[in-house]
LOPANU-713380 format. One record per residue: x, y, z of N, C-alpha, C, CB in turn. Coordinates in Angstrom, 2 decimals. Glycine has a CB too. Layout:
BEGIN
((X,Y,Z),(X,Y,Z),(X,Y,Z),(X,Y,Z))
...
***
This chain:
BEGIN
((-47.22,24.29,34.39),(-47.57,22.89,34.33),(-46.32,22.08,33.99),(-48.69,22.64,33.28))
((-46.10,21.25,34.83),(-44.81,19.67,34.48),(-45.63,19.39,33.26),(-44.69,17.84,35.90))
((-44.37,19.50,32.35),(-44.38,18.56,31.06),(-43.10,17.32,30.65),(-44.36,19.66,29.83))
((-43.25,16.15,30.69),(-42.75,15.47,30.55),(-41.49,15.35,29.45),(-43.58,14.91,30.60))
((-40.88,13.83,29.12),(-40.35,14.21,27.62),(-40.18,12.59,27.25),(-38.63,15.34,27.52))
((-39.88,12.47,26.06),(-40.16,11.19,25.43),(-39.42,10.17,25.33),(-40.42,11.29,24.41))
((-39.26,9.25,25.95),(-37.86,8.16,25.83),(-38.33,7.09,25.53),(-36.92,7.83,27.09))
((-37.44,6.00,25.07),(-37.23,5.04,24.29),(-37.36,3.89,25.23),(-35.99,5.17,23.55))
((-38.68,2.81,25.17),(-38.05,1.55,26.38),(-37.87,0.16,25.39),(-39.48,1.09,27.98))
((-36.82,-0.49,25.36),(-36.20,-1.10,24.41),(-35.99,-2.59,25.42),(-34.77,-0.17,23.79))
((-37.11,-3.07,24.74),(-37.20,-4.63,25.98),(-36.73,-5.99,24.79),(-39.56,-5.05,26.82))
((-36.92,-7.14,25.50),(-37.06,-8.22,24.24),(-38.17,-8.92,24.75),(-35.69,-9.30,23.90))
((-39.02,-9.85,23.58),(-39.83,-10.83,23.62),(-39.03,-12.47,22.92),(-41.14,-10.19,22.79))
((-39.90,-13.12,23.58),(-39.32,-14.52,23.17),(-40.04,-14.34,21.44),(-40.05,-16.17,24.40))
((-39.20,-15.30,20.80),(-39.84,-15.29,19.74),(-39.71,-16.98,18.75),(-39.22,-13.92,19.04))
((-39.32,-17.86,19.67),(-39.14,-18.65,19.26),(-37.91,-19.46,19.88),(-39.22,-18.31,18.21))
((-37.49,-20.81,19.62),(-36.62,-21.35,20.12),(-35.45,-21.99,19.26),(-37.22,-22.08,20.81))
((-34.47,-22.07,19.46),(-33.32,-22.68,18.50),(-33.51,-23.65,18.70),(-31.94,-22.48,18.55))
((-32.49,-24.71,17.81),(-32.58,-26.56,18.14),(-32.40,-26.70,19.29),(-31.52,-27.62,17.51))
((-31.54,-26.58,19.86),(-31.45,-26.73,20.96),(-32.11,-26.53,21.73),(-30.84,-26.45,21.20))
((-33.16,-25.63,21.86),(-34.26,-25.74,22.62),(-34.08,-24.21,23.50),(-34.24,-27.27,23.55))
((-33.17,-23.03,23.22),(-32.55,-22.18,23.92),(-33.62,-20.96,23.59),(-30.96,-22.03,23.53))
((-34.08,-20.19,23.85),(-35.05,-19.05,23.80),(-34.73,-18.05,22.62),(-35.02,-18.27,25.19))
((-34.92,-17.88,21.58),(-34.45,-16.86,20.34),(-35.21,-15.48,21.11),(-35.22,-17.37,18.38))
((-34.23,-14.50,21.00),(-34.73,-13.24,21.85),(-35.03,-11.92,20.56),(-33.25,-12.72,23.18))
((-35.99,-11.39,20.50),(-36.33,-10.32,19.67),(-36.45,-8.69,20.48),(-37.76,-10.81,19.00))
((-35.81,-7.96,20.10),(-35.48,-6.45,20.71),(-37.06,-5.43,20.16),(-33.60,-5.70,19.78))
((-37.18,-5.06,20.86),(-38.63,-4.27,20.90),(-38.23,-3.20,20.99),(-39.68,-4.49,21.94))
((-38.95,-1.85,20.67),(-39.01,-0.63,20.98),(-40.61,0.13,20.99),(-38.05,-0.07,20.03))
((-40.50,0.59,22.38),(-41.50,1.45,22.34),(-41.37,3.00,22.80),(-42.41,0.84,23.03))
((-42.27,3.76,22.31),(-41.88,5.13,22.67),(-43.27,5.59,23.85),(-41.76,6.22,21.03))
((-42.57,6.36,24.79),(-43.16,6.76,25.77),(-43.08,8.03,26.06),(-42.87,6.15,26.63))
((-44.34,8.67,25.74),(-44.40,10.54,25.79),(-44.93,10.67,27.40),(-45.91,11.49,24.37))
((-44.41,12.11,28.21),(-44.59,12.37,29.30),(-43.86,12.05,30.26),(-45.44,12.13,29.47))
((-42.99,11.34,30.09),(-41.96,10.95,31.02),(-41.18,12.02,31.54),(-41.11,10.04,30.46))
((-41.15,11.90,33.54),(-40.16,13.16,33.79),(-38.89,12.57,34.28),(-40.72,14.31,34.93))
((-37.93,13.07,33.62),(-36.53,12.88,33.88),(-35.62,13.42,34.89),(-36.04,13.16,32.94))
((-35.25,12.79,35.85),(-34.42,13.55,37.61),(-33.33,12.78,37.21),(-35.15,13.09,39.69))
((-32.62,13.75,37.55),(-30.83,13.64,36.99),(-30.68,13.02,38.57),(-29.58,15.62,36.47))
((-29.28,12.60,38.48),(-29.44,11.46,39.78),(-27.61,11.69,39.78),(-30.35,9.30,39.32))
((-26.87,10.57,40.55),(-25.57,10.75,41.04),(-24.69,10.45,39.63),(-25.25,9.70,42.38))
((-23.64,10.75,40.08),(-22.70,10.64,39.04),(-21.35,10.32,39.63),(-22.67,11.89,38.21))
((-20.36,9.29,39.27),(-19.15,9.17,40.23),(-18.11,8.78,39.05),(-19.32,7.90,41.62))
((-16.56,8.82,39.43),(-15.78,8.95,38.53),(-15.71,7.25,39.02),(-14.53,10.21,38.54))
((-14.72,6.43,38.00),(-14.58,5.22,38.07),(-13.45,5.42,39.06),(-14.41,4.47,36.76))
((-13.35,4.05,39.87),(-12.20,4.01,40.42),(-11.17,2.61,40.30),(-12.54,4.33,41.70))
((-11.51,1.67,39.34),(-11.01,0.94,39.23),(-9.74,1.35,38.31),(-11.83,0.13,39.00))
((-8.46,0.32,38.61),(-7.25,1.08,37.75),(-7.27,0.70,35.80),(-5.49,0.34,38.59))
((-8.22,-0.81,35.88),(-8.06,-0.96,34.23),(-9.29,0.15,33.64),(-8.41,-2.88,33.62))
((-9.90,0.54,34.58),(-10.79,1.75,33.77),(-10.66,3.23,34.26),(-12.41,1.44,33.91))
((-9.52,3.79,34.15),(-9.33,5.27,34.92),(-10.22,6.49,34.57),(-7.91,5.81,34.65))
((-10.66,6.30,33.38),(-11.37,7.14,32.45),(-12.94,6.81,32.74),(-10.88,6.84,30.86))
((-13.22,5.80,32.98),(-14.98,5.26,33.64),(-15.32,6.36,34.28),(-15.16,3.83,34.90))
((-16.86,6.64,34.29),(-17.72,7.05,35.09),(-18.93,5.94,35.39),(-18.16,8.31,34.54))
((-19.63,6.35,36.42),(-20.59,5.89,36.58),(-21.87,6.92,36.59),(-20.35,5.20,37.59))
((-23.17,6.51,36.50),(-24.48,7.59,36.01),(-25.78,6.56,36.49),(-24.53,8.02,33.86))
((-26.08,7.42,37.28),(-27.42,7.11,37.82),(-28.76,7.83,37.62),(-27.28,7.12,39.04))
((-30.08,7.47,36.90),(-30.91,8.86,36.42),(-31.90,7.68,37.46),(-31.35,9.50,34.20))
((-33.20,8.73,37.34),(-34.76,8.07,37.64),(-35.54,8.61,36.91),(-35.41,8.19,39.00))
((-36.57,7.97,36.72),(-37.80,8.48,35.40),(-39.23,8.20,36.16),(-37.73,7.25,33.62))
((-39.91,9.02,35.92),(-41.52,8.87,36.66),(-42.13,8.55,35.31),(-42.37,10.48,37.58))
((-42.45,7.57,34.99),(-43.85,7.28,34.12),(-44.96,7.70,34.24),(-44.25,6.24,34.08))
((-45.93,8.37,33.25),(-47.16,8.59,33.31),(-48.23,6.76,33.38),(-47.35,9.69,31.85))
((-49.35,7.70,34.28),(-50.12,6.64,34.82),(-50.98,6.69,33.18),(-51.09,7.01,36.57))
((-51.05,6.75,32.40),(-51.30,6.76,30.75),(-50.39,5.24,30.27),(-50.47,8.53,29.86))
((-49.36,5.23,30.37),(-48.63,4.08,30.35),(-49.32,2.86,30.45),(-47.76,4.12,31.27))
((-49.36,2.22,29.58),(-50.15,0.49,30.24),(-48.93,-0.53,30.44),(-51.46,-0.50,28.82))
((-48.72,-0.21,31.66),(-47.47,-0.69,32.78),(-47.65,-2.22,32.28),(-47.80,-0.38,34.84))
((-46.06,-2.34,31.97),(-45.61,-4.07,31.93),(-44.28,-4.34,32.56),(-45.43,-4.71,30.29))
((-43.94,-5.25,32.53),(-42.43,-5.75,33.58),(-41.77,-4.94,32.61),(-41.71,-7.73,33.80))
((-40.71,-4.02,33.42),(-39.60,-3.44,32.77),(-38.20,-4.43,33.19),(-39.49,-1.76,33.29))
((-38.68,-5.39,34.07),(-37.27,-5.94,34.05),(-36.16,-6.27,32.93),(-37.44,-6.99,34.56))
((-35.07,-5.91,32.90),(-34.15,-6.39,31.73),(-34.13,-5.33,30.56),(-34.68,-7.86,31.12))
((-35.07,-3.96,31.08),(-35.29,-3.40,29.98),(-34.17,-2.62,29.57),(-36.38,-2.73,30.04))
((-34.08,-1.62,28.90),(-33.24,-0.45,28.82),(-33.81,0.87,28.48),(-32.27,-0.68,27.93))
((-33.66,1.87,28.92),(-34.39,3.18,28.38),(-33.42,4.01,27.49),(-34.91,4.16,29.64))
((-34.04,4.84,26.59),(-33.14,5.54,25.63),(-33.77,7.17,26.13),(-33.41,4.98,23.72))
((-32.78,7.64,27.06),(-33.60,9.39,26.76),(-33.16,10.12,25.56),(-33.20,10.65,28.04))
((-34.28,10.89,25.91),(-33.97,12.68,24.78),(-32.39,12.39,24.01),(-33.65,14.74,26.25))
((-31.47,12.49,24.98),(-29.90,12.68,24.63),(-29.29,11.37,23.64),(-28.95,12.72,26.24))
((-29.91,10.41,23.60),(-29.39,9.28,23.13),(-28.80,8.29,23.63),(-28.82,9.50,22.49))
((-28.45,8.55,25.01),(-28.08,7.81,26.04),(-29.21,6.78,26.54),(-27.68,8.72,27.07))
((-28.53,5.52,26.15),(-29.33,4.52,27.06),(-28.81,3.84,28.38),(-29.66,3.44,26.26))
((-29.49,3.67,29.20),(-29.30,3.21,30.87),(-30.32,1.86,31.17),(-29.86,4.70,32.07))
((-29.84,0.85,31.75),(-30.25,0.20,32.32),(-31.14,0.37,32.88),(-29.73,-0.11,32.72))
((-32.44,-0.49,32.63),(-33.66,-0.62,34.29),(-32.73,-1.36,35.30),(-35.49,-1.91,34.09))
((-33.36,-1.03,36.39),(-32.83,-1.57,37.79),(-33.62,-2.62,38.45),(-32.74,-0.46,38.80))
((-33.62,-3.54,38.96),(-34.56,-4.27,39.17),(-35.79,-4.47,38.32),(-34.82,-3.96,40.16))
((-37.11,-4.45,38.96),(-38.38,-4.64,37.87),(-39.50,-4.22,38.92),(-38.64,-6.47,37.12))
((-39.23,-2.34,38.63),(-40.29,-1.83,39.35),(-41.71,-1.71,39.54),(-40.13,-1.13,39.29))
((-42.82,-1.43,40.18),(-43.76,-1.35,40.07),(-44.50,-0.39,40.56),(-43.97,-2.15,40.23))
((-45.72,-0.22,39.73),(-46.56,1.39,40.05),(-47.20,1.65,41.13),(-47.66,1.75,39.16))
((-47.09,2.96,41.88),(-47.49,2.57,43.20),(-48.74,2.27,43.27),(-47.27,3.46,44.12))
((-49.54,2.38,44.25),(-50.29,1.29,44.62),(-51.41,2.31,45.94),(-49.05,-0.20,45.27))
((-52.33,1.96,46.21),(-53.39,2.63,47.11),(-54.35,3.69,46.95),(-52.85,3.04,47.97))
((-54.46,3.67,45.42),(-55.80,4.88,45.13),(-55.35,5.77,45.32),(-57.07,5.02,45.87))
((-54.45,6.41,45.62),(-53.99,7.88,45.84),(-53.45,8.26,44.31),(-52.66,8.02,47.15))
((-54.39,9.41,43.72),(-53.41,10.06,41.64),(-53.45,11.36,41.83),(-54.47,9.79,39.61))
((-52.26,11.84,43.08),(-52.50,12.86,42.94),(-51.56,13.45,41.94),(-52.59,13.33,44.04))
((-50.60,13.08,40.74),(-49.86,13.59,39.97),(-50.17,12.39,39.28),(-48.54,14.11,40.33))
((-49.78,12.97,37.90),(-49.92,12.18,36.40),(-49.01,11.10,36.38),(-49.55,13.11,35.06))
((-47.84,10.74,37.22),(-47.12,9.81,36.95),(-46.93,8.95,38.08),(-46.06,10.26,36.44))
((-46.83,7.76,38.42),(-46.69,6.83,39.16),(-46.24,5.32,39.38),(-47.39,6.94,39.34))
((-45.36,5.39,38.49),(-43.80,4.64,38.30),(-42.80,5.45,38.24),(-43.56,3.83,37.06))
((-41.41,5.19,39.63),(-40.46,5.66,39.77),(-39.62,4.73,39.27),(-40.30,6.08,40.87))
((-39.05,4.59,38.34),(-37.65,3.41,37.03),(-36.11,3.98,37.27),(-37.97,3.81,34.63))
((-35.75,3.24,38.21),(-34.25,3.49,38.53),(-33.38,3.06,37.18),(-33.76,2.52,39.95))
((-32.46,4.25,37.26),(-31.45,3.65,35.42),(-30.15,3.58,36.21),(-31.22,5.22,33.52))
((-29.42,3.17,35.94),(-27.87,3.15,35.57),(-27.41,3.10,34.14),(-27.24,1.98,36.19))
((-26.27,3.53,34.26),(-24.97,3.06,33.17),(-23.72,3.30,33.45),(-24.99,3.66,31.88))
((-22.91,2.63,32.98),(-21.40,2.85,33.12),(-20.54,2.99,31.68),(-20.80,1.56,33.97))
((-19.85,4.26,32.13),(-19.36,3.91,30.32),(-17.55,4.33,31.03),(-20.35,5.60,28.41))
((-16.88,4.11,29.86),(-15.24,4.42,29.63),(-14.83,3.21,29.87),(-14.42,5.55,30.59))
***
């Protein structure tokens, strides 16, 4: 049996506004059990002020257990401690078809060095 594993989705909510009238942003965390993790591309940097950069691409299937909200802007934290970017602001598929437990595919990036 696929068993998932548990990562971190770390969004913000509005929480109020400054004088100015500008959006005060509050950092959220929620934890999400069952998640399957597919290792994805990996490329060395090629720019010259970052020689040492990589780049890292993962994908994550969410369980349909999840009570799906906009991940746009989010960030995920896996197992390792590594957090990656959401990619756009995906959504769960769609047409009555469950034939597996999970049904959100969440594109990550990150870039580090």
């Amino acid at each position: 049996m696929i068993r998932g594993m548990t990562v971190t989705i770390i969004g913000r909510t509005q929480s109020g506004l400054d004088p100015g009238g500008d959006p005060i942003w509050t950092e959220t965390e929620e934890r999400v059990d069952g998640v399957l993790i597919q290792d994805g591309t990996q490329a060395n940097g090629t720019a010259s002020t970052s020689p040492e950069g990589i780049s890292v691409d993962r994908t994550i299937h969410m369980p349909r257990s999840w009570p799906y909200h906009s991940l746009r802007g989010s960030r995920i934290r896996l197992p390792d401690g590594v957090e990656y970017t959401v990619i756009g602001d995906p959504l769960p598929y769609d047409g009555g078809l469950a034939p597996t437990r999970w049904n959100l595919t969440v594109q990550l990036h990150d870039e580090r060095g």
